[in-house]
C-alpha positions as CSV (number, residue, x, y, z in Angstrom):
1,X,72.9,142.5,10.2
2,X,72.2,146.2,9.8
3,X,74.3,146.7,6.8
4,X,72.4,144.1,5.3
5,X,69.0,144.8,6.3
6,X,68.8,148.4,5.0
7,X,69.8,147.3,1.6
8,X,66.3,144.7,2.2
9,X,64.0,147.3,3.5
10,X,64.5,149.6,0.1
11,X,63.7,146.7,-2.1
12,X,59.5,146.3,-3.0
13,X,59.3,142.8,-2.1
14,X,56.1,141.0,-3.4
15,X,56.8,137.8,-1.0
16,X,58.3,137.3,2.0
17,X,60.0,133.8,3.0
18,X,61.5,133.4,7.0
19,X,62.9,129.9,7.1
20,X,63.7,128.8,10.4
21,X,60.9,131.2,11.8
22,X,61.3,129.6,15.7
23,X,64.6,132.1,15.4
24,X,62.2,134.8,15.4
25,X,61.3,135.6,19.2
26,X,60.6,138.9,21.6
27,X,64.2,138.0,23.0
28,X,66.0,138.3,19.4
29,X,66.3,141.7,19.1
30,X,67.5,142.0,15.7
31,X,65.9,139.1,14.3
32,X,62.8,140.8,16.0
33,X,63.1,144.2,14.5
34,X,64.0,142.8,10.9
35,X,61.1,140.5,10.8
36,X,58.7,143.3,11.9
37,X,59.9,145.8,9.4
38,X,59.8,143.3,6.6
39,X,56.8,142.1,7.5
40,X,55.0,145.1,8.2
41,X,53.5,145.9,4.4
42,X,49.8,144.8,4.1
43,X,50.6,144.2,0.6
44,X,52.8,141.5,1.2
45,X,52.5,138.0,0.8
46,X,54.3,136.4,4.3
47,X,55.2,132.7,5.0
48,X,56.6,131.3,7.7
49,X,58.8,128.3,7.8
50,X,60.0,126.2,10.9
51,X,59.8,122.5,11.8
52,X,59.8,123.7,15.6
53,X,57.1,126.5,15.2
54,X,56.2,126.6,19.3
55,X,59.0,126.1,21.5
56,X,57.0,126.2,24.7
57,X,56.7,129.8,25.1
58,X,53.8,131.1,24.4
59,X,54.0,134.6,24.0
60,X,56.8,134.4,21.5
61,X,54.4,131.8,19.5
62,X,51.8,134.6,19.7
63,X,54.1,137.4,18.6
64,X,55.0,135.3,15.4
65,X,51.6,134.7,14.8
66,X,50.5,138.3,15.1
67,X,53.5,139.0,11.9
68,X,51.1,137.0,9.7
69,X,47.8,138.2,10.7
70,X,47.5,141.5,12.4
71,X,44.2,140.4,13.9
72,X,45.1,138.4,16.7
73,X,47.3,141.5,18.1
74,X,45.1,141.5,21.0
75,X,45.5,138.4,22.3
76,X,47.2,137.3,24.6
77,X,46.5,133.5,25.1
78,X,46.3,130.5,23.4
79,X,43.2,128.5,24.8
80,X,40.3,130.4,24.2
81,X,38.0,130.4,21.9
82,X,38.4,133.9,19.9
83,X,42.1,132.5,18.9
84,X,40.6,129.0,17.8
85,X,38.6,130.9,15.6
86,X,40.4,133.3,14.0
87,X,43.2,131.1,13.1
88,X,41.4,127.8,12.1
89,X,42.6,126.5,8.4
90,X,43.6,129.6,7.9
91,X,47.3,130.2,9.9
92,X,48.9,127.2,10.8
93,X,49.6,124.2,8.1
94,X,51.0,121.3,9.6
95,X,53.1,119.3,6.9
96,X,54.4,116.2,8.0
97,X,56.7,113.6,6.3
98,X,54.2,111.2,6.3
99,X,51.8,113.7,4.9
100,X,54.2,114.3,2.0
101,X,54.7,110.7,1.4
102,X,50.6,110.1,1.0
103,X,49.9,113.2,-1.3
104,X,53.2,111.7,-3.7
105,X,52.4,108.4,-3.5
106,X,55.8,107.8,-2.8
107,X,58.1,107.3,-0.6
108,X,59.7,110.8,-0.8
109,X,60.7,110.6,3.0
110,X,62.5,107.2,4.2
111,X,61.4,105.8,7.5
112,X,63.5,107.2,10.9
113,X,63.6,104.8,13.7
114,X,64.5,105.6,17.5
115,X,66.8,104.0,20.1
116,X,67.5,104.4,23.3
117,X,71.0,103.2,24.6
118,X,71.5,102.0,28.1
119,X,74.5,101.7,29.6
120,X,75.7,99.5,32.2
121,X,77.8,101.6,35.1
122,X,81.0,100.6,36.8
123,X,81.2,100.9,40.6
124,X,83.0,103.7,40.1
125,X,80.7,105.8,38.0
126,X,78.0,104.6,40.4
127,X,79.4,106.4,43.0
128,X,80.3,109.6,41.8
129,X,76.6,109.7,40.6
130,X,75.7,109.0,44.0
131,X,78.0,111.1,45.8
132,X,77.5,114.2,43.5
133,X,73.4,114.0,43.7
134,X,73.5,113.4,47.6
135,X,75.9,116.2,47.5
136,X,73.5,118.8,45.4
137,X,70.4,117.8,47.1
138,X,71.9,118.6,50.5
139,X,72.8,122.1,48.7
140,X,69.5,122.5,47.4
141,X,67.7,121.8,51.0
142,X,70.1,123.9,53.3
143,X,69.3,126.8,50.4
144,X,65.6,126.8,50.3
145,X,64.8,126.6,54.3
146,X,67.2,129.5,54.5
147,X,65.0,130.9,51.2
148,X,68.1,131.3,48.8
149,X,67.3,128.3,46.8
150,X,67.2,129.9,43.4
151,X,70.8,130.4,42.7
152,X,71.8,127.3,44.2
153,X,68.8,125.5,42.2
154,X,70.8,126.3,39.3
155,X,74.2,125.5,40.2
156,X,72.8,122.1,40.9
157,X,71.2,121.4,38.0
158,X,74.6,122.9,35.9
159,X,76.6,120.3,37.6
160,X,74.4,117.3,37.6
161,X,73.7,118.4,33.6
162,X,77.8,118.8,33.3
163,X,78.3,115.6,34.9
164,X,76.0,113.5,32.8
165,X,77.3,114.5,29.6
166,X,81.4,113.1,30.4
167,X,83.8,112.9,32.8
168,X,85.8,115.6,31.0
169,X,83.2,118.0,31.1
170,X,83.0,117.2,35.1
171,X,86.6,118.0,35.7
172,X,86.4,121.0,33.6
173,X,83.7,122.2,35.9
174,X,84.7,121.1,39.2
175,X,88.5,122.1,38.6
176,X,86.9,125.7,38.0
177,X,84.8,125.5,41.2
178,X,88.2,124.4,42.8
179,X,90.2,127.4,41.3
180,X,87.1,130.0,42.2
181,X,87.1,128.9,45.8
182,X,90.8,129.6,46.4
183,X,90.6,132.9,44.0
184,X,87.3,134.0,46.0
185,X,86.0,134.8,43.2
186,X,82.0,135.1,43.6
187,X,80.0,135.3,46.7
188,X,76.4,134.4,46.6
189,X,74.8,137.7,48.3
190,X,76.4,139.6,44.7
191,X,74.1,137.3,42.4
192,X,71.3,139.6,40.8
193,X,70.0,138.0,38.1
194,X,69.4,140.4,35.0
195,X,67.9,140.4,31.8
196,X,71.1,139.1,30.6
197,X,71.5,136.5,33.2
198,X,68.0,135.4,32.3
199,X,68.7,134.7,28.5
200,X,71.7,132.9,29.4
201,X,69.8,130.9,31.5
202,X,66.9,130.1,28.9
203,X,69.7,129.6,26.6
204,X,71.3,126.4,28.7
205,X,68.2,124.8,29.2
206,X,66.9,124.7,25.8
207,X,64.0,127.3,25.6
208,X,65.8,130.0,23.8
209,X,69.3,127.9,22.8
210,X,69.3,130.0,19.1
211,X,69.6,133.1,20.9
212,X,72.8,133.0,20.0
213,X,74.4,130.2,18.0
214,X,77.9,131.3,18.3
215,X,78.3,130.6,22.0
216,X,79.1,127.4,23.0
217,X,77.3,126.2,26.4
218,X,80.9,125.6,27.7
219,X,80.9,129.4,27.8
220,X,78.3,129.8,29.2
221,X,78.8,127.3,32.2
222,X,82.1,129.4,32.6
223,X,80.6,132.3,33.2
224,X,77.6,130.6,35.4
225,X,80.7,128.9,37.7
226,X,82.7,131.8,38.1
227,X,79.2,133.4,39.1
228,X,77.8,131.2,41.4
229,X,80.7,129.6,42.8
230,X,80.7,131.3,45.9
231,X,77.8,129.0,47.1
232,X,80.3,126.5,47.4
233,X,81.6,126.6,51.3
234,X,85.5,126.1,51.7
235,X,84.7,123.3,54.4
236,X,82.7,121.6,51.6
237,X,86.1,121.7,49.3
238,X,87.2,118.3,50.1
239,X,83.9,116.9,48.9
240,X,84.3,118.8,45.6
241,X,87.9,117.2,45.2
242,X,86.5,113.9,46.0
243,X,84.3,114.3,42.9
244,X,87.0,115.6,41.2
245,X,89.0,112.6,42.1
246,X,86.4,110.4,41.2
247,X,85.8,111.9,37.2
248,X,89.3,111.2,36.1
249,X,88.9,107.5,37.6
250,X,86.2,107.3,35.3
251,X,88.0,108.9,32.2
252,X,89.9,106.0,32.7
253,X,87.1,103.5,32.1
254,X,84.1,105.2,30.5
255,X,81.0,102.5,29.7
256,X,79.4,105.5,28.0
257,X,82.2,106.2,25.7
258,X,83.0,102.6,25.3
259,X,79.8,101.9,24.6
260,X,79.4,105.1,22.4
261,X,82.9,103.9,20.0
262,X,81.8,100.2,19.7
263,X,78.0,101.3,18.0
264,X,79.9,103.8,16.0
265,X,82.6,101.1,14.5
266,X,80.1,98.9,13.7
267,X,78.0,101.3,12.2
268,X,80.8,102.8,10.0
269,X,83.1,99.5,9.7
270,X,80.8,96.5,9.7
271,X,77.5,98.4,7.8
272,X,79.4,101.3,5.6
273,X,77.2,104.1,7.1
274,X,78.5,107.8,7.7
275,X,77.6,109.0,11.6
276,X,77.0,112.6,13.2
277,X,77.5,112.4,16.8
278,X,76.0,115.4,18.7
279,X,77.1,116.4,22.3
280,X,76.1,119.8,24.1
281,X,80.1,120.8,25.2
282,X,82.9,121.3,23.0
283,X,84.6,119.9,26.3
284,X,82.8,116.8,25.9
285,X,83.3,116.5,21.8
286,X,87.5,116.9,22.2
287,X,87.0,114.3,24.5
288,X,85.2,112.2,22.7
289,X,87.2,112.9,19.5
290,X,90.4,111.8,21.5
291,X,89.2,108.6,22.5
292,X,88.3,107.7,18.7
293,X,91.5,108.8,17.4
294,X,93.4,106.5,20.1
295,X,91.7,103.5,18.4
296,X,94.4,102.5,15.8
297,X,92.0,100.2,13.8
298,X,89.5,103.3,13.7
299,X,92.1,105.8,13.0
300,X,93.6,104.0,9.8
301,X,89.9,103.3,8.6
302,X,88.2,106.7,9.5
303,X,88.7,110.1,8.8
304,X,86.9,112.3,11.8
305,X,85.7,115.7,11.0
306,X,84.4,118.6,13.8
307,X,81.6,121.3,13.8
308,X,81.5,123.7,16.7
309,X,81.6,127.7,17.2
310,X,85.6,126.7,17.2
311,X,85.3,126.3,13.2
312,X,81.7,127.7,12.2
313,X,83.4,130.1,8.9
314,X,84.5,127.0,7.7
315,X,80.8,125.2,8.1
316,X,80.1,124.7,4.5
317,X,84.0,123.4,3.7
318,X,83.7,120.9,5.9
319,X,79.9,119.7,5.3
320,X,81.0,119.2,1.7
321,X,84.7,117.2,2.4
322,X,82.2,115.2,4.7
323,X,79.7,114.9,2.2
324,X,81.7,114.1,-1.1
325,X,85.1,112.7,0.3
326,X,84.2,108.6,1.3
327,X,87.2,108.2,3.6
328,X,85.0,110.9,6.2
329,X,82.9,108.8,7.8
330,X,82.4,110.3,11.2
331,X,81.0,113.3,12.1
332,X,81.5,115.2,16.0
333,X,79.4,118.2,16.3
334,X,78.0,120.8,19.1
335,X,74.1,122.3,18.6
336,X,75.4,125.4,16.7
337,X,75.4,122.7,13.5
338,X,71.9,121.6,14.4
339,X,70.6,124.1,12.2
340,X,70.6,124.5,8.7
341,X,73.1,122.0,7.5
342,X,72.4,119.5,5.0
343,X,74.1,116.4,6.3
344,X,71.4,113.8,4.4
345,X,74.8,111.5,3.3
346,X,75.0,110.7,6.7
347,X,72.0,108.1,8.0
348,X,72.9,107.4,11.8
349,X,72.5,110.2,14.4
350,X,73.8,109.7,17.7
351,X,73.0,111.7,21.1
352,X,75.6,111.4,23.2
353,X,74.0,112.6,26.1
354,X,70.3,113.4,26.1
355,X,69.3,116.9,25.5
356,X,66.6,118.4,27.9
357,X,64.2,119.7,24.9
358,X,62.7,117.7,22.4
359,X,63.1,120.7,20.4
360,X,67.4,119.6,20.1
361,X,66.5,116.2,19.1
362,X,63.7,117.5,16.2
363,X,66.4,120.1,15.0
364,X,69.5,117.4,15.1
365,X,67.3,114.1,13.3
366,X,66.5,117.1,10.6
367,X,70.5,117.0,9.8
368,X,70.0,113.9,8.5
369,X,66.1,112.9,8.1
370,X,65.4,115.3,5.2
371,X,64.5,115.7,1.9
372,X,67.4,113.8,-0.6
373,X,68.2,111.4,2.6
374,X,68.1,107.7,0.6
375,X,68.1,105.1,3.4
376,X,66.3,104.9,6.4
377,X,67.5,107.0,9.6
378,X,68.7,105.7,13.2
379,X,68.8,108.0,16.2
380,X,70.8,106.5,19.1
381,X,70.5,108.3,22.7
382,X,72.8,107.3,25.3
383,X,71.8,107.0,29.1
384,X,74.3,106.1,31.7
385,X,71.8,103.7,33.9
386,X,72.7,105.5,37.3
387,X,70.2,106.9,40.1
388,X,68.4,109.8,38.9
389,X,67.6,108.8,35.0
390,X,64.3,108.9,34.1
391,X,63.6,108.3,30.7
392,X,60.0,109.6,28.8
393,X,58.6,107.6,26.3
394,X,57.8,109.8,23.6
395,X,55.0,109.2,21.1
396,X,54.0,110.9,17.8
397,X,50.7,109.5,16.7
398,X,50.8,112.2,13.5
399,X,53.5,109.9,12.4
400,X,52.9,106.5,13.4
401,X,54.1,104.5,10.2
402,X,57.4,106.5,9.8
403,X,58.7,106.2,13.4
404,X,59.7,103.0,15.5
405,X,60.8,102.9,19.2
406,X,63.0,100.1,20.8
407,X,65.1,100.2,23.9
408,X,67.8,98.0,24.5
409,X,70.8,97.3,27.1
410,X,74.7,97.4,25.8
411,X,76.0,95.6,29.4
């Protein structure tokens, strides 16, 4: 903040700290200009901290490293030798958990172990999968033989994305769709997409989603709907409703979030452990909240707590009443409380819909899988086993002893 940073810049600092340096990118204007300015004295001593130092773009990794060393400013690519050589044992320090554990002898870092969940559809969710992905790849081949594929590209993925994170979220999105088409809203030929347009759009899919922490994807999507909407034709309204139609049959019967409430009760009920649940949409979180709090046996038992952009002033509140208070067992949070919240009293992590960067799972385990954290840590990921899932197996050989995989089925 300016008021902030003037008071910085007139101070002689010897050191210079930047935890969660990843923040720092050509996009963040202010973060940007702050960094730089702090960082400019030669005389300074500069380290950077981030667990998530290169987030897949390259020229923002390259503009941080050019903050700490002045003579890679002109490059401009990471495979080459003139880079490997000027910043060999010398720039980047990897420290694992595992690392930290040999050096101490001890096990200073518990183990973190990895599941994914898969989840047995219903007819019902099997076709609204199957309707809704016929429905978006006939979109996305009218659009690109008539070479407007881009926006629709988009649209697609926003609704398939929506749909696989909960029925709620679906509604919410089609229902908007809906309301556009009879508002006419948006017409496709008025779509430019600007700078603006362009961080939103880095933002929902994961490569710049710390832009700006106090938006809510939900917000974004909005705003993505009410501008691409129009690529929706009104004789194509009747499948829309269908879809429609078909979400709130499956609100009624959700193997998901069935499957989601009976890990959690036995994790809090039978095993005494506190859980964070992270979900991308605030839609999907009420949601999920509401089912939990319908369960009288949980209800009376549980105390539920919420972090989103809805209650971020009171972030530190509420991370202590969860922390201290035993009857708050359950935590529901959106990715603006993936960063930078000590949540170590809680030992089970649970992603309720897979994010699309492994960068969301590395920042959400560190809630939880941190220094001060006493028992091993779980990480549960949900799939809903319909067409289109693919899953990755992911493999970190740096940490081999501290990670273990398993899949399993919950019918």
């Amino acid at each position: 903040m300016d008021r902030h940073l003037s008071r910085l810049l007139n101070v002689n600092w010897d050191s210079i700290v930047v935890d969660e340096a990843h923040n720092v990118t050509l996009r963040s204007k202010k973060t940007k200009k702050a960094i730089e300015e702090l960082t400019s004295n030669d005389s300074r001593n500069v380290l950077f901290l981030s667990a998530t130092p290169h987030r897949g773009a390259t020229k923002d990794y390259l503009f941080r490293l050019k903050l700490l060393d002045t003579k890679l400013n002109g490059l401009d690519k990471l495979d080459c030798s003139e880079f490997y050589s000027l910043t060999h044992n010398s720039i980047v320090h990897r420290r694992t958990k595992e690392v930290v554990n040999l050096i101490e002898n001890s096990k200073i870092f518990t183990d973190c172990h990895f599941f994914a969940c898969l989840v047995k559809p219903t007819n019902i969710e099997k076709e609204f999968h199957r309707k809704l992905i016929n429905f978006l790849r006939r979109k996305v081949r009218e659009a690109r033989e008539k070479g407007e594929e881009l926006p629709v590209e988009l649209m697609a993925v926003l609704l398939r994305k929506r749909a696989s994170s909960s029925p709620n979220a679906a509604i919410k999105t089609f229902s908007r769709i809906l309301r556009n088409l009879d508002e006419r809203i948006s017409e496709t030929s008025s779509i430019r997409f600007t700078e603006d347009i362009e961080e939103k759009i880095n933002v929902v899919f994961g490569e710049e989603y710390s832009v700006d922490t106090d938006k809510e994807f939900d917000e974004l999507i909005k705003g993505f709907c009410d501008k691409f909407s129009g690529i929706i034709k009104p004789e194509e309204r009747r499948e829309v409703e269908d879809l429609l139609k078909l979400a709130k049959e499956i609100k009624k019967d959700d193997s998901k979030l069935k499957a989601t409430l009976e890990l959690v009760k036995d994790k809090i009920m039978s095993e005494n452990k506190k859980v964070v649940i992270f979900t991308e949409y605030i839609d999907t979180l009420d949601y999920i909240k509401k089912r939990f709090e319908k369960d009288k046996e949980f209800k009376e038992e549980v105390g539920i707590l919420t972090l989103s952009s809805r209650n971020r002033r009171d972030f530190s509140d509420i991370v202590l009443q969860f922390s201290r208070d035993p009857s708050y067992k359950l935590l529901l949070a959106t990715d603006v409380a993936s960063e930078g919240l000590n949540l170590q009293t809680a030992n089970v992590i649970v992603n309720y819909e897979p994010p699309w960067t492994p960068i969301k799972i590395e920042q959400r385990i560190g809630r939880a899988w941190r220094l001060g954290q006493r028992s091993d840590v779980q990480v549960y990921t949900f799939f809903l086993a319909v067409e289109g899932l693919s899953l990755i197996h992911i493999s970190e050989p740096t940490r081999p002893r501290l990670i273990s995989y398993a899949v399993f089925c919950l019918k």
